[in-house]
N, C-alpha and C positions, 0 to 999 in steps of 0.2 A: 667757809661762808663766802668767800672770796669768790669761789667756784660757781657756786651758785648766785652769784648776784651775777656772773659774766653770762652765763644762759639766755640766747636773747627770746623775748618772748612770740609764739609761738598763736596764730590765729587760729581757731578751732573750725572755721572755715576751710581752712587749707588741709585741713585732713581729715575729710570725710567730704564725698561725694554725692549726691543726691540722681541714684536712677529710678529713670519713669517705667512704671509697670506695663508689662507690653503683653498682652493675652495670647497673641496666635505667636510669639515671638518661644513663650513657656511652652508651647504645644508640640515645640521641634524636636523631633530627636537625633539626635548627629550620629547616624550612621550610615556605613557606605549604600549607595542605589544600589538596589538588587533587582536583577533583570531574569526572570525566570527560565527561558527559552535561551537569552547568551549563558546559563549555566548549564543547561542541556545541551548545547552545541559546544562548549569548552570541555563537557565529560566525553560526548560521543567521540570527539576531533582527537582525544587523548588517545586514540587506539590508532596506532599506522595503520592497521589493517583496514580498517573502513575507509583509508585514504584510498587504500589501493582498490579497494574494490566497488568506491564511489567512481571511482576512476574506467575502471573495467565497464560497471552497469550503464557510463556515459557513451564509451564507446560503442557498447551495441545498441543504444539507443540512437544515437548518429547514423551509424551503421544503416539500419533497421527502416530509418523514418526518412532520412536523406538520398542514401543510393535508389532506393526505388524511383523517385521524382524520374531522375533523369537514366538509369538503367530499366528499363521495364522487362518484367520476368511473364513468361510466354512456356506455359508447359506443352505446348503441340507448335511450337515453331518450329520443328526436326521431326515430326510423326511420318513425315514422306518419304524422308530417309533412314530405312531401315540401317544401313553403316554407322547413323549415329546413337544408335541404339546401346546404352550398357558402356560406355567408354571408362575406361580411368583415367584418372589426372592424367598420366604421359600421352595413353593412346589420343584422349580428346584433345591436347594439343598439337601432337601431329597431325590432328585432322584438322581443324579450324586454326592453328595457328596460335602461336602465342599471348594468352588473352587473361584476366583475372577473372573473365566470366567462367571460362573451364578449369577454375582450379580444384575445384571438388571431384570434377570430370560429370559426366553425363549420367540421367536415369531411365530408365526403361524405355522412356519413347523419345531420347535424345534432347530432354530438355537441361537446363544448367540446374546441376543439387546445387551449387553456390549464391544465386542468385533465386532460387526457389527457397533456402534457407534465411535468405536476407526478407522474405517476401512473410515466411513462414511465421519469421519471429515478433516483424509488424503485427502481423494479426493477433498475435497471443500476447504481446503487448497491450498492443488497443483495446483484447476483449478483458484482461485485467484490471487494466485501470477504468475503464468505463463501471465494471460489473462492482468496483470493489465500493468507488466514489459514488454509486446509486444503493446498494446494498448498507454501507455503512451510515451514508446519509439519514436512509429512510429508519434504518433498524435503530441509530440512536435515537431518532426524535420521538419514535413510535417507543423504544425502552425507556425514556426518559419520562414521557405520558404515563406510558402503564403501569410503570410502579409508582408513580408520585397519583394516580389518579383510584383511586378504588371503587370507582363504577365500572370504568372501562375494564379492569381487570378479569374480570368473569367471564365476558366477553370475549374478550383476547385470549385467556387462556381455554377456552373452551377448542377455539379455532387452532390454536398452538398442538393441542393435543392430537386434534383430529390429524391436522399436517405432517406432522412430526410422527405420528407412524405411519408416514408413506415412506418408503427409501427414494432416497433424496436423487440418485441416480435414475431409480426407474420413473420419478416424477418429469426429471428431463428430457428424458429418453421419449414418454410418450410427448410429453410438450410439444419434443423437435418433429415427431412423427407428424402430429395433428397441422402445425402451423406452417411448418418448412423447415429447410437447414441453412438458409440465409445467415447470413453476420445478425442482423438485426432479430432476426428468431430467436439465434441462441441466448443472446443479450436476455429477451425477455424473457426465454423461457429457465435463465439461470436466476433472473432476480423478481419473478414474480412472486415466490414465495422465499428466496434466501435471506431476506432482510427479519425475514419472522424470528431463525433462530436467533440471531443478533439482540434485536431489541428482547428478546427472553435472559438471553444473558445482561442486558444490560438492565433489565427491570429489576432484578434480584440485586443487584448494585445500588442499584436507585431506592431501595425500599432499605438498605440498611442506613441510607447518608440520609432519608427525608426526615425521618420523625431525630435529630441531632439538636443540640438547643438551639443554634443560629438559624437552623429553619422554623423552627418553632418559634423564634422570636421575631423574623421575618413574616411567617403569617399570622400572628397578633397584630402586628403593625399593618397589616394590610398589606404586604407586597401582593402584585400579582403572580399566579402561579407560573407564566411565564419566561419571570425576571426569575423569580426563589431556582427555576430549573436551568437556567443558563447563567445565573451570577453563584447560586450556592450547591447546586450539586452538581452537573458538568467537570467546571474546573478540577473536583477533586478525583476524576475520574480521567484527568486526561493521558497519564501513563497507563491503564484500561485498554483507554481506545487503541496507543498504537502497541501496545501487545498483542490487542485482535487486529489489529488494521495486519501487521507482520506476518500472521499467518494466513489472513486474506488473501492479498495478492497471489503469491505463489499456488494458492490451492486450483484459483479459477486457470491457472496454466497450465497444473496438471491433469485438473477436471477437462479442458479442452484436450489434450494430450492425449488424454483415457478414453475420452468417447471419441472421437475422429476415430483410432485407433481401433474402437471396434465397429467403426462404421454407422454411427450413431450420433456425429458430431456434426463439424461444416460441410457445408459440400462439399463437391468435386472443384466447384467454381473457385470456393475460396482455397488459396494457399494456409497448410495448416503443418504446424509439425506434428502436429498426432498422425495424418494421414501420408507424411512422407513416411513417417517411421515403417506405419500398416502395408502400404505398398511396398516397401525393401525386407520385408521380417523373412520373406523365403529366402533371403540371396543375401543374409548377414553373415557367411562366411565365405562365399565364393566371390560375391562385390561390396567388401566393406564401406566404399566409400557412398555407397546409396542409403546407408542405414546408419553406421555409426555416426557423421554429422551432426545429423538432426537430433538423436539421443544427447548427446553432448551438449549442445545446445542448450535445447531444452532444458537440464539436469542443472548445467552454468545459471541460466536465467533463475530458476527457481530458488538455486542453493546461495545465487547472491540477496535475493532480494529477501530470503527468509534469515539469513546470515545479520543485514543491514536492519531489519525489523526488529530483530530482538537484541543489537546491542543500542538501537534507536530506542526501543523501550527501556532498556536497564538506563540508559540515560536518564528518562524522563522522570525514571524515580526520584522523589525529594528526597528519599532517604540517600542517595550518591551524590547529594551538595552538601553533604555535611563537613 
């Protein structure tokens, strides 16, 4: 009894606290910021090998878009002189002198494969990325319409059909015929219709993600169809895109490769490696260095940028941030 008379008393104020109810405070969830695209670059960047060959596709883009400026490539600056006709590496340096212009050595009418190669790869470059970023543009917004729209549908696919048994080759083939073989010909006459197959693929995409409940419940609510196509179906499409974007690129390089090559491609005017290839194909075992080059090249450009596409895409899958 002793014990408990010593107990000193105890204010019931002191032990219990009084917190204020906070509504957007309850609303928080304490978990780490997730950033979509730095988990896509922390997956890609986990592969040395795309160090290295980010690294490679930089250098010939340097290469490619830089030297030209201030080396300017001239395939008939040596057509007066038959002696510099056909040279190899050694020979063409004993003739002109120690120089990195002639390190490939000379072609047929004594111009530099090295710097026609530097020339080559620009152009196949440039018509790549133009053809891919006008092609992909137009074919998503047009796949995204078409399958989220089913008026236009009918329409479109009616036109799909027609096009799509032309061979896609002989379509360009006459195109370059009719118009010209300018830079700017090819350009159009590669994406006046290539965007069609795209948005085809991408409509059948589109038509499984539209009728989902959160689009459904987005247009009850009245979103516009605008917003429902670029906030709720896009986004879940965007490892899609760069799996086709990965096979894009490289195609229109070899697509330029393939037609110059049968004489069907850029002019004469423009530097192209399809048409250095076509001009050395007789004399690819008697002067290697006219013909293998440009094959190389070429093959390099393509196999990195389809290489870099598709582990960009297995990146982009949500299912590799688990």
């Amino acid at each position: 009894m002793d014990n408990v008379k010593n107990v000193p008393e105890v204010n019931e104020d002191e032990l219990f606290e009084f917190v204020e109810q906070d509504v957007n405070s309850s609303e928080k969830i304490i978990a780490p910021r997730y950033s979509y695209w730095k988990s896509v670059f922390r997956v890609f960047f986990r592969k040395k090998s795309n160090i290295v060959l980010i690294i490679l596709f930089a250098l010939i883009l340097l290469v490619s878009f830089i030297v030209p400026l201030f080396c300017k490539y001239d395939p008939v600056e040596n057509v007066a002189n038959a002696k510099t006709y056909s040279l190899s590496p050694i020979e063409a340096w004993n003739f002109f002198g120690f120089s990195p212009k002639w390190l490939l050595g000379t072609g047929a009418l004594g111009n530099s494969i090295f710097y026609g190669i530097i020339a080559s790869a620009r152009t196949s470059l440039l018509l790549a990325i133009i053809c891919a970023a006008i092609n992909m543009t137009v074919g998503i917004i047009m796949g995204a319409v078409w399958g989220y729209s089913k008026t236009l549908d009918p329409v479109l696919l009616f036109i799909y059909n027609v096009v799509a048994n032309v061979p896609y080759i002989l379509l360009i083939t006459v195109l370059v015929y009719i118009i010209g073989s300018g830079f700017g010909s090819f350009v159009f006459a590669l994406t006046v219709t290539g965007w069609l197959g795209i948005a085809y693929f991408f409509r059948t995409q589109v038509m499984v993600i539209r009728d989902r409940e959160y689009s459904l419940a987005s247009r009850c609510l009245g979103t516009p169809v605008p917003r429902i196509i670029t906030k709720n179906i896009l986004p879940f499409l965007t490892s899609v895109i760069v799996t086709f974007l990965a096979t894009e690129l490289p195609s229109y390089i070899s697509m330029e490769v393939f037609l110059s090559y049968i004489g069907a491609g850029l002019s004469a005017k423009v530097p192209s490696l399809g048409r250095m290839i076509q001009s050395a194909q007789g004399v690819f075992l008697t002067r290697p260095w006219e013909f293998w080059p440009p094959v190389f090249v070429a093959a390099a450009i393509t196999i990195i940028l389809y290489v870099l596409g598709q582990n960009l895409a297995d990146a982009s899958d949500p299912r590799t941030h688990m």
